[in-house]
C-alpha positions in Angstrom: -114.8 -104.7 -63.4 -113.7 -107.8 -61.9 -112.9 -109.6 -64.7 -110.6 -106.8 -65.8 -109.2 -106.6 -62.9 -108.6 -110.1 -62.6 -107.2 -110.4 -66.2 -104.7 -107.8 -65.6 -103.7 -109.2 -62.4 -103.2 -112.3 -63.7 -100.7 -110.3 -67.0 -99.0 -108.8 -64.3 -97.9 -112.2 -61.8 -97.8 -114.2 -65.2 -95.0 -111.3 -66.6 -93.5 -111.3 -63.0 -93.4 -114.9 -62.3 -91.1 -115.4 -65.9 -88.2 -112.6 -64.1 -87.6 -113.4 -60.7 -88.5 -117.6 -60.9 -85.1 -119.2 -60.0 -85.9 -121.9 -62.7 -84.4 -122.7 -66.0 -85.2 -120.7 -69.1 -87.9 -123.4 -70.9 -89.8 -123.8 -67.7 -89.1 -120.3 -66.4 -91.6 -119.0 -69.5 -93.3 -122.8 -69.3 -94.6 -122.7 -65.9 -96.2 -118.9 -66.0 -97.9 -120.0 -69.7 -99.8 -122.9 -67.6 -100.6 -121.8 -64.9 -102.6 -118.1 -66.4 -105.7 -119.6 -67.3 -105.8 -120.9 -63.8 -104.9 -117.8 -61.8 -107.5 -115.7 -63.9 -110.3 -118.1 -63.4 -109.3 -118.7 -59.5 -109.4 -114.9 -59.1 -112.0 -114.0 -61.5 -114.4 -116.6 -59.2 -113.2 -114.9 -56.0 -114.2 -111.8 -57.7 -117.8 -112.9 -57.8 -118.1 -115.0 -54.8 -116.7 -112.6 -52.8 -119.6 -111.0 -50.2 -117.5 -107.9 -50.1 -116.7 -106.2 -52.9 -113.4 -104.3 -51.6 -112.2 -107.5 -50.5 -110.5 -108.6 -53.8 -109.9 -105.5 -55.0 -108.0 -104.8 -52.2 -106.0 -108.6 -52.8 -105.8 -107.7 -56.6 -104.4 -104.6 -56.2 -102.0 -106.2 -53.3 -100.9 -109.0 -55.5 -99.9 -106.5 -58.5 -98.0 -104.6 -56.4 -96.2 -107.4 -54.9 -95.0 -109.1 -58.4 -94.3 -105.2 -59.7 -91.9 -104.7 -56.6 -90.2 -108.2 -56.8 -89.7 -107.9 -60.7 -88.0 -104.6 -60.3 -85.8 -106.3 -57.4 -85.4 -109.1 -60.0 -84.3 -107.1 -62.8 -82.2 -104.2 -60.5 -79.9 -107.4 -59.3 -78.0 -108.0 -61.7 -76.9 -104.2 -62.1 -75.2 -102.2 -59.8 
């Protein structure tokens, strides 16, 4: 379960991180390409570290929810 979790957390900031970057367009789909691996091994080895097990489901599920909200701020802004 972690692992999934952790892999689709990591889809979801990777996909979020290449809207609402204020970068250029090479590094703003760049930058989220490198750094996946390391956000789904960093969270996949919180996962199992963890002593808790609600504990990084809880920041999983947080961090989702964070990149969902600020990509749909990110792509609303321009429209209007």
């Amino acid at each position: 379960m972690a692992c999934v979790l952790a892999l689709v957390t990591a889809t979801v900031m990777i996909t979020g991180m290449t809207t609402y970057l204020p970068l250029q367009m090479s590094e703003q789909i760049l930058l989220p390409i490198l750094l996946f691996p390391i956000i789904w091994v960093g969270l996949f080895i919180y996962a199992y570290i963890s002593e808790k097990a609600w504990q990084p489901f809880l920041l999983m599920i947080t961090l989702c929810l964070v990149h969902g909200i600020l990509s749909y701020f990110a792509l609303m802004q321009g429209q209007g």
